[in-house]
N, C-alpha and C positions, 0 to 999 in steps of 0.2 A: 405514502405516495412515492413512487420512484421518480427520480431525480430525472431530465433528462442528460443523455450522454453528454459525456468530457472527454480530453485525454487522461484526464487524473483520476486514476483510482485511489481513493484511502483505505487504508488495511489497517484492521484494530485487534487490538487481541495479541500482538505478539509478543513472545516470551524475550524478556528482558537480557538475554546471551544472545538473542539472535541481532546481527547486523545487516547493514542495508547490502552487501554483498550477498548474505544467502538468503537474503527475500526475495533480489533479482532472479538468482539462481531457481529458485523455486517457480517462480511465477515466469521467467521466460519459457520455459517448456511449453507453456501457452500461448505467449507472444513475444516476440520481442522489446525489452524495457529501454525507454532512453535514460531514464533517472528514479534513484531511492530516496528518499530521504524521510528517515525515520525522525522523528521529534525526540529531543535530549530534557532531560534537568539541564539549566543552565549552571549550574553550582559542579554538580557529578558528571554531568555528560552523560547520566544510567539512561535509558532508552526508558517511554513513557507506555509504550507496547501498543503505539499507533505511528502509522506515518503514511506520504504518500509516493506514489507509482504514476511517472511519464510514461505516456508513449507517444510513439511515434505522431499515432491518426489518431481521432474517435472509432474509427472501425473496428484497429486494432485494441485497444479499453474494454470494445462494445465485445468484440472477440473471448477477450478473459470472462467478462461479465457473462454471457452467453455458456461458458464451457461446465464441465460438470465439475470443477474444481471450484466454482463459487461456494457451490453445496458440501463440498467437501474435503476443504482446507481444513483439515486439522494437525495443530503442531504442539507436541507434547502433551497429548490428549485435550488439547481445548481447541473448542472452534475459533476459526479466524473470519474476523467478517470483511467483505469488500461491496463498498459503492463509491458512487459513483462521487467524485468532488468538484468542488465549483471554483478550487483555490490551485493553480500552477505549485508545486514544491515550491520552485526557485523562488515564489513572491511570496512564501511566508516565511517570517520571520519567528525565530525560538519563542514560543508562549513562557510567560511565567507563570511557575504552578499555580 
């Protein structure tokens, strides 16, 4: 079942070199982002190869969600997924593995 809209999208899948600077970059081409934030090992700080994406509106989310870049986010040969999240970045806190 699809979530309904947020401003927060989560994006899973991503390779472990990428930071929350070129996920913006990637994904604003589509909307404007207010915030990244990729999830760390607390210990490494290594990226867990999920995190999430503010925006501005729900419209704007709705807009990404909507484009054909849902379907076809691929980086480094592997699909990246994006829905919809029910958690602001800024109010979670680093999970332990």
């Amino acid at each position: 079942a699809e979530m309904s809209a947020t401003r927060t999208v989560c994006i899973k899948g991503v390779p472990p070199d990428m930071d929350e600077t070129m996920v913006a970059a990637l994904v604003s081409e589509h909307a404007p982002v207010v915030n990244v934030r990729l999830i760390r090992e607390r210990g490494s700080k290594i990226s867990r190869g999920f995190g999430f994406i503010d925006f501005e509106t729900v419209e704007l989310a709705q807009q990404l969600m909507d484009s054909h870049m849902r379907q076809q986010l691929v980086i480094d040969g592997k699909r990246v997924a994006l829905e919809f999240s029910h958690a602001d970045s800024r109010s979670l806190q680093d999970l332990d593995p």
